[in-house]
C-alpha positions in Angstrom: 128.8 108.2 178.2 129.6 112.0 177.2 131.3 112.3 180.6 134.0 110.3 178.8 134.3 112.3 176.0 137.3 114.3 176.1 136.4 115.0 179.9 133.5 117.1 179.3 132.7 115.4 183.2 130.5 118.5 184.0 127.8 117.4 181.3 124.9 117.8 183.7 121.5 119.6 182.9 121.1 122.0 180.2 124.6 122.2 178.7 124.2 122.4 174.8 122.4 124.2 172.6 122.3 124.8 168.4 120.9 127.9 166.5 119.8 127.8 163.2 120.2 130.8 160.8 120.5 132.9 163.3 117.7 132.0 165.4 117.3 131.6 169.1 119.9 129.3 170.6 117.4 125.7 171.5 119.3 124.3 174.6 119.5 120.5 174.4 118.0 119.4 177.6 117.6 115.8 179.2 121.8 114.9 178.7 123.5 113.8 181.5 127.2 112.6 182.2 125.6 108.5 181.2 124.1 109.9 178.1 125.4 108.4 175.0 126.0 110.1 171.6 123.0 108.3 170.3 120.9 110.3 173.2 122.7 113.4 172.0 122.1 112.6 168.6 118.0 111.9 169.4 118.1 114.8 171.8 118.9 117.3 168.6 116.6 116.1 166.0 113.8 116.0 169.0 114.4 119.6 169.8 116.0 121.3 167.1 113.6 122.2 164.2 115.9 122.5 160.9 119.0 120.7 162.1 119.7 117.0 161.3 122.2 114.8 163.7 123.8 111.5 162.7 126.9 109.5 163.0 128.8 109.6 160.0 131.6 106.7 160.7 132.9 107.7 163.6 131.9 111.4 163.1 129.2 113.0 164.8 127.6 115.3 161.8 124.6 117.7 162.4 123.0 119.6 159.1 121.6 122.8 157.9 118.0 121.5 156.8 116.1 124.6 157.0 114.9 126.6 154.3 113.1 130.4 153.6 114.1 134.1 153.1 116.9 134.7 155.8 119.5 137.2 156.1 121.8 134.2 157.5 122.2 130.6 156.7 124.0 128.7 159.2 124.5 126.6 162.1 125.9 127.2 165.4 126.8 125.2 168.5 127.4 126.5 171.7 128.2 125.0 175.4 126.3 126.9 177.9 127.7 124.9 181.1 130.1 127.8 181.5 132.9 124.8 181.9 136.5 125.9 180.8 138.1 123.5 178.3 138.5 120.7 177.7 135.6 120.6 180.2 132.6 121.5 178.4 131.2 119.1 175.2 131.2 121.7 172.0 134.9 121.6 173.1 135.0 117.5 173.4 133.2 117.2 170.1 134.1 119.9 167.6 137.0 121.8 169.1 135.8 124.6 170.3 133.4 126.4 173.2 131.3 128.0 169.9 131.3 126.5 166.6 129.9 127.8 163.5 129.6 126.6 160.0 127.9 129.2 157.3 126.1 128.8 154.3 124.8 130.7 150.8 121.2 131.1 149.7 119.7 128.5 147.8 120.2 129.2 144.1 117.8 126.1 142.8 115.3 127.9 140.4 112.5 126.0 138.1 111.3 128.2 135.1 108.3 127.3 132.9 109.4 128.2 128.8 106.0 127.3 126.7 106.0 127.2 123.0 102.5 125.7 121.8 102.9 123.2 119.2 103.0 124.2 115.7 104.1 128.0 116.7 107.4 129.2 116.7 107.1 132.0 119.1 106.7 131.0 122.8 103.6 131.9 124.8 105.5 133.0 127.4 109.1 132.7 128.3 111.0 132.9 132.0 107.4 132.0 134.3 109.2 131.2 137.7 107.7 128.4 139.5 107.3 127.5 143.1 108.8 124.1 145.3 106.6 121.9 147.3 109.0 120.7 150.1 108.4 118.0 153.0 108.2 118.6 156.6 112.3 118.7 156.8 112.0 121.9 153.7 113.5 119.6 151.0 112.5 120.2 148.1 109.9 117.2 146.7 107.9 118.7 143.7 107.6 121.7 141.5 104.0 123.8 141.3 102.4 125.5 138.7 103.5 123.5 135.5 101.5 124.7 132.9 102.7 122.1 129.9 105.4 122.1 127.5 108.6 121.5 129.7 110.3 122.6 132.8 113.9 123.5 132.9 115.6 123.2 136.6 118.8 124.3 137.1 121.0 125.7 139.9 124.2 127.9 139.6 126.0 125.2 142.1 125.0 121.9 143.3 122.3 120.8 141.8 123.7 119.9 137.9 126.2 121.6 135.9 123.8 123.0 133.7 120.3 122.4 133.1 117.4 119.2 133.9 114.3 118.7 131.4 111.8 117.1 133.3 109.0 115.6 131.4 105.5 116.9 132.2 102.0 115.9 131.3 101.1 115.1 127.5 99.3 118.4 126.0 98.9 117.3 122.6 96.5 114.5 122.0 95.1 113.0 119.0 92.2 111.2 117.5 91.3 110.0 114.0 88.2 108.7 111.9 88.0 107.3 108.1 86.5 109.7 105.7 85.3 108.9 102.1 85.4 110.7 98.8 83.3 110.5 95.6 85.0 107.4 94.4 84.4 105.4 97.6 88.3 105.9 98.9 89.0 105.6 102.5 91.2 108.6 104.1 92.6 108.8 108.0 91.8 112.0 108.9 94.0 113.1 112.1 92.5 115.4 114.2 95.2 117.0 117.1 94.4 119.1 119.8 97.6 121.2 121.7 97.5 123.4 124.7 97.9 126.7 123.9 99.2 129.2 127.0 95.6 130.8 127.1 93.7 128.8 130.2 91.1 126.3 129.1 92.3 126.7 125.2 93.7 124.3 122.4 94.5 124.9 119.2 93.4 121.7 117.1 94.8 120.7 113.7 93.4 118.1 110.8 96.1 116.2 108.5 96.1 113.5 106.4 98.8 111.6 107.3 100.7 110.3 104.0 98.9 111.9 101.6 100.8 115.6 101.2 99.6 116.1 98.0 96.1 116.8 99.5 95.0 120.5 99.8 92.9 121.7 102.6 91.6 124.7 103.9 89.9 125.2 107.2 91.9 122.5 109.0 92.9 124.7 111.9 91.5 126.7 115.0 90.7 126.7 118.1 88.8 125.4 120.8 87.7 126.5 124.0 86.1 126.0 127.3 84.1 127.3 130.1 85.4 126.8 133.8 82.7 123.8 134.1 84.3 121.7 131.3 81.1 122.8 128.6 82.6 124.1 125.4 83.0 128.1 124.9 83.8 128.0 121.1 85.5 126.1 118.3 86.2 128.5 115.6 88.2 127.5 112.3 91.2 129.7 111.2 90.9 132.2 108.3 87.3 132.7 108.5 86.3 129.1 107.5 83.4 127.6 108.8 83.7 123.5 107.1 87.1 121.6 106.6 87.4 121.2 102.6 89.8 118.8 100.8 91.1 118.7 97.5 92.4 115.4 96.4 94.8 114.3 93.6 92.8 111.2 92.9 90.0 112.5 90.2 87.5 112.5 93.0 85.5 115.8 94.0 85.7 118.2 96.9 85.7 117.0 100.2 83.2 119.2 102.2 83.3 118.2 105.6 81.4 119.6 108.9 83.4 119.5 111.8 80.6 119.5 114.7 82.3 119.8 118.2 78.9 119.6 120.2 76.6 122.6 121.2 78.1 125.4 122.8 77.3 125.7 126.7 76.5 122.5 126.5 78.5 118.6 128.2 77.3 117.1 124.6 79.9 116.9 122.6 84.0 118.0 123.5 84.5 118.4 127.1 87.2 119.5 129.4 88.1 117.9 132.5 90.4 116.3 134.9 90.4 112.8 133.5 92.5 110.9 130.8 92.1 112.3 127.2 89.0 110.4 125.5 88.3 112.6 122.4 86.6 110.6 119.8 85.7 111.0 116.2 81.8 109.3 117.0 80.4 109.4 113.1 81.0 110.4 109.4 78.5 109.3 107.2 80.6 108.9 103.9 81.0 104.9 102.4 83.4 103.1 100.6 82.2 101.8 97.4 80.2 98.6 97.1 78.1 95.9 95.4 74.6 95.6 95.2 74.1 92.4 97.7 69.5 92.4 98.4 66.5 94.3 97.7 63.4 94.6 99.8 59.8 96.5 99.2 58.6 98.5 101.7 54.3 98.8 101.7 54.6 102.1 99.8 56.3 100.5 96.9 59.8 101.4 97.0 62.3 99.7 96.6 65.6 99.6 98.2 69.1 98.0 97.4 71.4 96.5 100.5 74.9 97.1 99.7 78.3 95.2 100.6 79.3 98.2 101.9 76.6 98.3 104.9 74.7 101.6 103.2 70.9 101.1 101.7 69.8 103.1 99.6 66.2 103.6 97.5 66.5 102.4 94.3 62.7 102.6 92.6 59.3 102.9 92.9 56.3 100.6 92.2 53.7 102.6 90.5 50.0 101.4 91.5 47.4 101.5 88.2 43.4 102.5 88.8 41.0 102.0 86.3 37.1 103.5 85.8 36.1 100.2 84.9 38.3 97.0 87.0 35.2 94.7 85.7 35.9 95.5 81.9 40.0 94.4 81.8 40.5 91.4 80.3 42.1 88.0 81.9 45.5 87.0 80.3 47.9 84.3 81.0 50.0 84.2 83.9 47.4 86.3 86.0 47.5 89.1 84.0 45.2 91.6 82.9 44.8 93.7 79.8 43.2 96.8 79.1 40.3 97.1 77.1 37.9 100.0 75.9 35.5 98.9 78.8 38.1 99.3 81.7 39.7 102.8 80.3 42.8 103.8 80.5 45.2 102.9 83.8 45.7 106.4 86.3 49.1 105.7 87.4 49.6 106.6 91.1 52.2 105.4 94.1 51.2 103.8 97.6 51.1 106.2 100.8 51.1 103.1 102.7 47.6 104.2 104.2 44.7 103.8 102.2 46.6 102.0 99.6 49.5 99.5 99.8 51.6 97.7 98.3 52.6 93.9 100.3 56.1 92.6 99.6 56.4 88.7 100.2 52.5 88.1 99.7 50.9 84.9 97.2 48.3 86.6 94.6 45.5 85.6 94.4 44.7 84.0 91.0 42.7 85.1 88.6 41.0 81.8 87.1 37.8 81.3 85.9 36.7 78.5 88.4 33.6 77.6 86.9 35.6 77.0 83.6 38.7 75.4 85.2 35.8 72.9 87.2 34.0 72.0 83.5 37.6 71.0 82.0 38.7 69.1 85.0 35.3 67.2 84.7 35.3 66.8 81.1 39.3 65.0 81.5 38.1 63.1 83.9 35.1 61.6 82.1 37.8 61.5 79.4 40.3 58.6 81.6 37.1 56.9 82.6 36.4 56.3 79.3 40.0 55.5 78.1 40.0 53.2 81.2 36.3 51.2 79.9 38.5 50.8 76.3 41.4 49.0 78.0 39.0 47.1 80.2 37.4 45.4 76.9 40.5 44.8 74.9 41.7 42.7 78.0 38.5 41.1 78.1 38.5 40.5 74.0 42.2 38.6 74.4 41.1 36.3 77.2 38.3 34.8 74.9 40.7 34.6 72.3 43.1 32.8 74.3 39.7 30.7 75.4 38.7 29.8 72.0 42.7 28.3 71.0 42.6 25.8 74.1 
């Protein structure tokens, strides 16, 4: 028990007691002469806020874990039994009635640097930041990040030097397939970076591989209102469309950039959630071959291309005559004009009062009364033909009659 310990046999009551930084002395109470160092060591952390007790080998050890804006940093033992040594336990244990060690302020600093990318100028240089620290005032997290990198260093302990710790992503990316005159597919990279303003990114288009490309209006800015809606996207240089000259023959690209409605949750957003940007649309094609055709009931006609685009290729035109009953029937149910019928009056189908039917059977344009006549006049034709062969068969079987 600590009555063994170096004969500190008057260990009874309150008889220890540890200060912190200065602070009140916090007398150690429930130790007797049967207490072990393991109650002594229990009895400190229990009672002693910002001091630590363990047994380091056959060391007791007690720590400085307190932290703040003090004049003093250190820690300091004291007997209070009013025992003369070697009778008193501060004695027994660390060799003297009053022991204390001393410390230096805390020179651990985290400092937020932010250069946007692209720019070569910082934002902002030398932002201090704050700790988060546990319930023992270590030092568990850094506050107040605000993108780019933090540097942490400390003129002792710490490093010899300086820590980059990696924050958050702020540059993100997203990319859609544009077309040009000639039907030639182009990745076009849109980036979006945090600049130091809150709630504003600077975006960027490229073209990745292809520096031979010229554009104009392929930078700006975006920004947002504090409910995630978007405030503005503006284009640098007083642009208001993304434009492309390409080495390839083919013309100007001209393309709208439309970021969604300002004020609005419709198109880019802002919020605390994974990045998701996406390029939704583009309505350029690459080139391709002709692959179906179909009539709609106002006569046009449109083409269905390999390529997935349809597009309207012609137009029936619909013919109206004074006189229908004076055209004349031709072959292949056709008609001709005549002086009777007058000349056609070329018009198109609204689809309404007049339309044209895709996939329908004519109707034919035979005289039936005609058509009946011939079909009666063949078939009295066969009969006939028929009766011939009848009496030639007849005539050779008397023949054959007469030679037997």
């Amino acid at each position: 028990g600590l009555g063994d310990v170096g004969g500190a046999s008057n260990v009874t009551g309150v008889n220890f007691s540890v200060a912190v930084d200065g602070g009140a002395a916090q007398a150690i109470t429930g130790l007797s002469v049967n207490s072990t160092i393991g109650d002594l060591i229990n009895a400190i952390n229990a009672q002693v806020p910002g001091a630590i007790a363990s047994l380091n080998g056959t060391q007791l050890q007690i720590e400085r874990r307190a932290y703040g804006d003090t004049a003093s940093h250190y820690l300091q033992l004291t007997d209070t039994t009013g025992g003369t040594p070697p009778n008193n336990l501060c004695t027994a244990l660390f060799g003297a009635t009053t022991r204390t060690a001393g410390g230096t302020d805390s020179t651990l600093v985290a400092v937020d640097d932010f250069i946007p990318t692209g720019a070569t100028t910082p934002s902002y240089t030398g932002r201090q930041l704050s700790f988060t620290r546990n319930s023992d005032g270590l030092v568990t997290g850094i506050e107040g990040i605000g993108g780019g990198g933090v540097t942490v260093s400390s003129a002792a302990g710490i490093a010899a030097g300086s820590a980059n710790i990696a924050t958050a992503d702020t540059t993100h990316s997203t990319s859609i397939v544009v077309y040009d005159t000639l039907g030639v597919g182009h990745n076009l990279n849109m980036t979006f970076a945090k600049t130091g303003n809150a709630n504003e990114w600077r975006w960027t288009a490229t073209l990745p591989g292809e520096s031979a490309a010229v554009m104009n209006g392929n930078t700006g800015k975006i920004s947002f209102n504090s409910d995630g809606s978007l405030a503005n996207f503006t284009f640098d240089g007083n642009a208001s469309n993304l434009t492309i000259q390409l080495p390839n023959g083919a013309e100007s690209l001209t393309i709208a950039l439309d970021a969604g409605l300002a004020g609005s949750l419709s198109g880019i957003t802002q919020t605390s959630s994974a990045f998701s940007t996406q390029a939704t649309s583009q309505n350029g094609y690459a080139s391709g071959k002709l692959d179906g055709l179909s009539v709609d009931d106002s006569g046009t006609v449109y083409g269905a291309f390999t390529n997935g685009l349809t597009r309207a290729l012609a137009q029936v035109e619909l013919a109206t005559f004074t006189n229908a009953q004076g055209l004349s029937r031709a072959s292949g149910n056709l008609f001709e004009t005549t002086v009777n019928s007058g000349d056609p009056k070329l018009s198109t189908a609204n689809g309404t009062s007049n339309r044209v039917y895709s996939g329908y059977l004519e109707l034919s344009n035979v005289d039936l009364a005609k058509e009946f006549t011939s079909l009666i006049i063949g078939q009295r034709g066969y009969s006939a033909n028929s009766r011939t062969i009848q009496t030639a068969d007849q005539l050779l079987m008397e023949t054959l009659q007469i030679k037997r």
